[in-house]
C-alpha positions as CSV (number, residue, x, y, z in Angstrom):
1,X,-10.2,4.6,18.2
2,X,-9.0,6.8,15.3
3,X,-8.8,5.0,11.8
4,X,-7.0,5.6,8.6
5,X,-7.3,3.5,6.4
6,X,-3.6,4.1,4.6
7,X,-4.5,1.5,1.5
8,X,-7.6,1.7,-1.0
9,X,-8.1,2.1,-4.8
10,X,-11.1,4.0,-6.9
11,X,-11.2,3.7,-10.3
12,X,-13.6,4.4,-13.3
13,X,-14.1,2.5,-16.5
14,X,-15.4,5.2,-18.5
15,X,-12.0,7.0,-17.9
16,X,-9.6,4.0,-18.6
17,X,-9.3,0.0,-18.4
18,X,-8.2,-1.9,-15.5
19,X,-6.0,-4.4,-17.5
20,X,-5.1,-6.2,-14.5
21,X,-8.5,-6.8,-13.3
22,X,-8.8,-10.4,-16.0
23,X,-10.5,-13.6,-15.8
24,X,-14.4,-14.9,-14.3
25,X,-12.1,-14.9,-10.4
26,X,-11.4,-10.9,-10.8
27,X,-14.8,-10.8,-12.6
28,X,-16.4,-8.6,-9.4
29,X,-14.0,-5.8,-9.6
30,X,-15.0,-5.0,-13.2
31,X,-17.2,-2.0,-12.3
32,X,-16.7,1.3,-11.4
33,X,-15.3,2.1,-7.8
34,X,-15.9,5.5,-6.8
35,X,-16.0,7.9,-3.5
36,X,-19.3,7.4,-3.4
37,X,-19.3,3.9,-3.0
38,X,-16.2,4.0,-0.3
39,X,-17.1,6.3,1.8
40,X,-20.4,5.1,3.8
41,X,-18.3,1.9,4.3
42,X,-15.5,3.7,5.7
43,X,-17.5,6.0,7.6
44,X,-19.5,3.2,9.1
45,X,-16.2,1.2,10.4
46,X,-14.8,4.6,11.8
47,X,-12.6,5.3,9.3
48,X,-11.4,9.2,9.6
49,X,-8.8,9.6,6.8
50,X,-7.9,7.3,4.0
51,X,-4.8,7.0,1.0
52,X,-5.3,6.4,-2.6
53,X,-3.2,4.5,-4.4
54,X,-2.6,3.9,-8.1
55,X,-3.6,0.6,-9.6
56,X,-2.1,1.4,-13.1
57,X,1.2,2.5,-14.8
58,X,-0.2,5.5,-16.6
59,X,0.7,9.5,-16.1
60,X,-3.0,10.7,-16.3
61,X,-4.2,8.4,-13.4
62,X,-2.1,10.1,-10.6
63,X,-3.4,14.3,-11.2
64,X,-6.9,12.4,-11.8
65,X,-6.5,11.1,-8.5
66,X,-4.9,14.4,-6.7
67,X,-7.9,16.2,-8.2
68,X,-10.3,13.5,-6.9
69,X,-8.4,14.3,-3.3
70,X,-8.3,18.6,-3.7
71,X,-11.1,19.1,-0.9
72,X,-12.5,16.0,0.3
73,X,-12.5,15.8,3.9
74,X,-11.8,11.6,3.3
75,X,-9.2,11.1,1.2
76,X,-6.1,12.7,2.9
77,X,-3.1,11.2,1.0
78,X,-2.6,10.0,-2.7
79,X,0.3,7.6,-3.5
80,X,0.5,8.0,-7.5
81,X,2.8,6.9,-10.2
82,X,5.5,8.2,-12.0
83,X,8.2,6.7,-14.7
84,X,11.2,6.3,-12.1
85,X,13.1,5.3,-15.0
86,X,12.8,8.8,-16.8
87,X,15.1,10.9,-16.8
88,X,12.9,13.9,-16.0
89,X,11.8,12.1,-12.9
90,X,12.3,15.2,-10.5
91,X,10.7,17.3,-12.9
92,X,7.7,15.5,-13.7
93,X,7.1,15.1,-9.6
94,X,7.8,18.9,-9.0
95,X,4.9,19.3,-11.9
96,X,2.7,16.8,-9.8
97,X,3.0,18.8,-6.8
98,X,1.2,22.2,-8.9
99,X,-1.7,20.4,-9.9
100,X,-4.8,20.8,-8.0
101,X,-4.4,18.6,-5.1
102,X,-0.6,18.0,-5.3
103,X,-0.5,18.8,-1.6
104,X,-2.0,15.3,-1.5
105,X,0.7,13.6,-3.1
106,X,2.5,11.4,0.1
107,X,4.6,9.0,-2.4
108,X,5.0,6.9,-5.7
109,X,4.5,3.5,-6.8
110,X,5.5,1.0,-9.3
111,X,4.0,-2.4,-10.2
112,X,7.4,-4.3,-9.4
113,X,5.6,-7.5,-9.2
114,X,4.6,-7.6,-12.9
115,X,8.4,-7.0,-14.0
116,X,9.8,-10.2,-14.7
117,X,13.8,-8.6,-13.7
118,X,13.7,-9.7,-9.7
119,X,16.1,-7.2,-9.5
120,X,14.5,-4.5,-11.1
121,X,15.0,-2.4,-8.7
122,X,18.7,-2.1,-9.0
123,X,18.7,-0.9,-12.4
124,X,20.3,2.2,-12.1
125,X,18.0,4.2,-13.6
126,X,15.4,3.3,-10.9
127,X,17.7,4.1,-8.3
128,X,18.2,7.5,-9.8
129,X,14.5,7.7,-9.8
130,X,14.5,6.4,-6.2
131,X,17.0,9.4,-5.3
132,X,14.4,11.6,-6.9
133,X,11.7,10.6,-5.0
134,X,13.3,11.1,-1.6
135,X,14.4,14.6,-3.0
136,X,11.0,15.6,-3.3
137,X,9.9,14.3,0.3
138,X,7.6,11.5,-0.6
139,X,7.5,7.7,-0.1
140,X,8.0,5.1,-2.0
141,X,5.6,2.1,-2.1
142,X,6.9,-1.7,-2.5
143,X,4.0,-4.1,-3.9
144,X,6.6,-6.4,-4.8
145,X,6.4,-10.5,-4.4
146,X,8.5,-12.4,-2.2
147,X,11.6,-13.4,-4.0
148,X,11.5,-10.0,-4.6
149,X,12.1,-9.0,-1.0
150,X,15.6,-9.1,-1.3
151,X,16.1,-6.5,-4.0
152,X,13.7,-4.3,-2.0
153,X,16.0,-4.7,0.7
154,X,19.1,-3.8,-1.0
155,X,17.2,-0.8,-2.6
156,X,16.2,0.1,0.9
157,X,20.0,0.2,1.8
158,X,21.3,2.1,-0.9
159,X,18.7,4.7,-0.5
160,X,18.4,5.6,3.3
161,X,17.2,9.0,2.8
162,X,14.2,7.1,1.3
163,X,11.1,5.8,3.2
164,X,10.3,2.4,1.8
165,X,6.7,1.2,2.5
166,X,5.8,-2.2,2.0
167,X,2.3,-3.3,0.7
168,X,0.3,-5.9,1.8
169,X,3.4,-7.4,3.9
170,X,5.3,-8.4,0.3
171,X,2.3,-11.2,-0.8
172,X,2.7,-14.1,1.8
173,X,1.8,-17.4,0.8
174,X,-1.0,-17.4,3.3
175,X,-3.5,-19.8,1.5
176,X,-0.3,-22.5,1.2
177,X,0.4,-21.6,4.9
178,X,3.7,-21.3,4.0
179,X,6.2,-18.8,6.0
180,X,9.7,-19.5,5.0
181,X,11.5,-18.3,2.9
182,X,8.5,-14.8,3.3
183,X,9.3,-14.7,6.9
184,X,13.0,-14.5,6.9
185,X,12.9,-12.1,3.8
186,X,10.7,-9.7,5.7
187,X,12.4,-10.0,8.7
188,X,15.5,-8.7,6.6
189,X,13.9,-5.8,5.2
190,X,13.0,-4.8,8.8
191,X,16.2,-4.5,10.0
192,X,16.1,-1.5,7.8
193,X,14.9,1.7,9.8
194,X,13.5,3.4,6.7
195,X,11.1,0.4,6.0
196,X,7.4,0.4,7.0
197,X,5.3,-2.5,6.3
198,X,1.1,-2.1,5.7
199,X,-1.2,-4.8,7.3
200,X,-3.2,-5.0,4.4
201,X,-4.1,-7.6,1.7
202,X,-4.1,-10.5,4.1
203,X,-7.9,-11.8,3.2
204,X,-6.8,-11.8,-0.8
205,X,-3.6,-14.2,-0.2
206,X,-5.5,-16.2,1.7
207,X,-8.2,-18.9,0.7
208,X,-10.9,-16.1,-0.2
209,X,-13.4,-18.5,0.5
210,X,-12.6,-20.4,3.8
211,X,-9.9,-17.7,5.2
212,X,-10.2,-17.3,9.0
213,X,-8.6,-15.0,11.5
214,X,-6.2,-17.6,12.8
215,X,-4.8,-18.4,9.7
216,X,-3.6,-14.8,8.9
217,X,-2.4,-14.6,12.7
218,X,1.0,-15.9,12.0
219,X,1.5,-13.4,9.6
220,X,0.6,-10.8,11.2
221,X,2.8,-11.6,14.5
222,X,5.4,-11.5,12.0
223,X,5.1,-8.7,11.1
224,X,4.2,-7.0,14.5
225,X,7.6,-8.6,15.6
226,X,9.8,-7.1,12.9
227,X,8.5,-4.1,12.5
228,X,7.2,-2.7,15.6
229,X,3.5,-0.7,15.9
230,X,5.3,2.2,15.0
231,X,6.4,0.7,11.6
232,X,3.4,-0.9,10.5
233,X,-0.3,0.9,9.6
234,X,-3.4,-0.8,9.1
235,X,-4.5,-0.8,5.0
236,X,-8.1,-2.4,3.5
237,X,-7.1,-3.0,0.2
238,X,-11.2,-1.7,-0.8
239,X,-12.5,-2.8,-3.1
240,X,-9.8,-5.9,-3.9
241,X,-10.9,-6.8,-0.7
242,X,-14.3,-7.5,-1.5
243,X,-13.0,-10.5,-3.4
244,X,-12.8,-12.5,-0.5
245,X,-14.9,-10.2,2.4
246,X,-16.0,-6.6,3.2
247,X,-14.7,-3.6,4.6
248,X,-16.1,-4.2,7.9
249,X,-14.5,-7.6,8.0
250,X,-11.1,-6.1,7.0
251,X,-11.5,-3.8,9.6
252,X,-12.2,-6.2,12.3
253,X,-10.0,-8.6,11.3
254,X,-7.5,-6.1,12.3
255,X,-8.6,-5.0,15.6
256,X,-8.6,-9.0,16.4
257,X,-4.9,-9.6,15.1
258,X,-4.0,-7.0,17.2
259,X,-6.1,-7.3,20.6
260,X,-3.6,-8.5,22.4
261,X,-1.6,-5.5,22.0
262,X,-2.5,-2.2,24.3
263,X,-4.6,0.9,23.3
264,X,-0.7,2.9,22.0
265,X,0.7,0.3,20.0
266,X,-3.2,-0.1,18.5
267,X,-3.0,3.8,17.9
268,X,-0.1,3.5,16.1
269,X,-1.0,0.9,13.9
270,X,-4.3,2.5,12.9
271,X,-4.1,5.9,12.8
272,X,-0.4,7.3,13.9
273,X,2.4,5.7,12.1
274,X,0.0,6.0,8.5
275,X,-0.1,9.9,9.6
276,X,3.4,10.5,10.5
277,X,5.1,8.6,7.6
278,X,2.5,10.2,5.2
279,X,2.7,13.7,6.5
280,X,-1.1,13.9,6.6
């Protein structure tokens, strides 16, 4: 079966800090993360085509990464940042898209859940910048917490023109075993046709050390039910994931959450919804 993996990170220390990455629990992901380490990992679970995304709120990470992308036969998509709030937005993603590799560029994202505003985005100015980023055809990536699914949502609505893909199915309370109020928040957001949600993250909202497949199964059959095969795309997380198990693990993980399921809807989640949504 096809794979692409539509969520992993790279980063270099020698370049810039990882100010996110603090205290002895992140203490494993303070190296550097390059190709070079991704790619025999990926290639061994099957893995044909992969997505970037940003990890920090700085303009020179995202041409870094497009020019990372320009010509690699691996990494197919980038999802970078911009300032949404800007009022240059349009401007500054048309100049994205002339940089080496800005054929690359499949959407934008913003750390929503470090902003301390639950409705953050409903500031105008980040609709505007919303509106800009559907101008330009790209996506726009939600890692957001759960109470603030319901701003997502109403962003969603106001911007239909907009696809709206959710990360790491909005940060579940897995190790709690909590669903509610997650569930019914996510199930609200899927009502939306211009959402997409990304099985990813599961194993890092979990217990990292005594996780098992059945406890992320409720989660994902949430999911799967809201959302559809054609809505959702499978996402390691590499190297966060490594916190609490490998690549291979990730991978599997996801072929068992979804065995019951038959060989299209597993094609869709793997491979074809990741390459339609993205454009890759």
């Amino acid at each position: 079966m096809r794979i692409v993996d539509s969520h992993h990170h790279l980063w270099d220390f020698a370049v810039r800090d990882q100010d996110w990455i603090t205290g002895d629990a992140l203490a494993p992901l303070r190296r550097n993360f390059a190709l070079a380490d991704l790619e025999p990992e990926a290639r061994a679970a099957g893995v044909e085509a992969t997505v970037v995304v940003q990890t920090v709120t700085v303009p020179g990470e995202t041409p870094e990464l497009l020019a990372l992308a320009n010509g690699d036969n691996l990494v197919a998509g980038v999802v970078g940042w911009a300032d949404l709030t800007h009022p240059g937005i349009a401007d500054t993603l048309a100049a994205l898209r002339e940089l080496p590799g800005g054929d690359r560029l499949v959407g934008i994202r913003h750390q929503v859940q470090s902003e301390p505003d639950p409705r953050w985005l409903l500031r105008q100015d980040v609709l505007h910048g919303l509106a800009a980023v559907a101008a330009a055809e790209l996506v726009y990536e939600l890692v957001v917490l759960p109470h603030q699914l319901p701003a997502a949502y109403t962003a969603a609505e106001l911007r239909p023109e907009l696809t709206f893909v959710l990360d790491h199915l909005g940060k579940p309370p897995i190790a709690s075993g909590e669903l509610r109020p997650w569930a019914d928040a996510v199930r609200q957001l899927a009502t939306l046709p211009n959402t997409v949600c990304k099985l990813s993250g599961m194993i890092t909202e979990a217990d990292w050390e005594t996780w098992a497949t059945a406890g992320l199964a409720p989660y994902a059959d949430t999911v799967l039910d809201a959302f559809g095969p054609d809505r959702l795309m499978f996402g390691s997380d590499w190297p966060v994931c490594r916190l609490a198990g490998s690549y291979a693990q990730v991978v599997d993980t996801a072929r068992e959450l979804t065995g019951s399921l038959g060989p299209a809807e597993r094609e869709a989640i793997f491979s074809g919804t990741a390459t339609r949504v993205y454009g890759l």
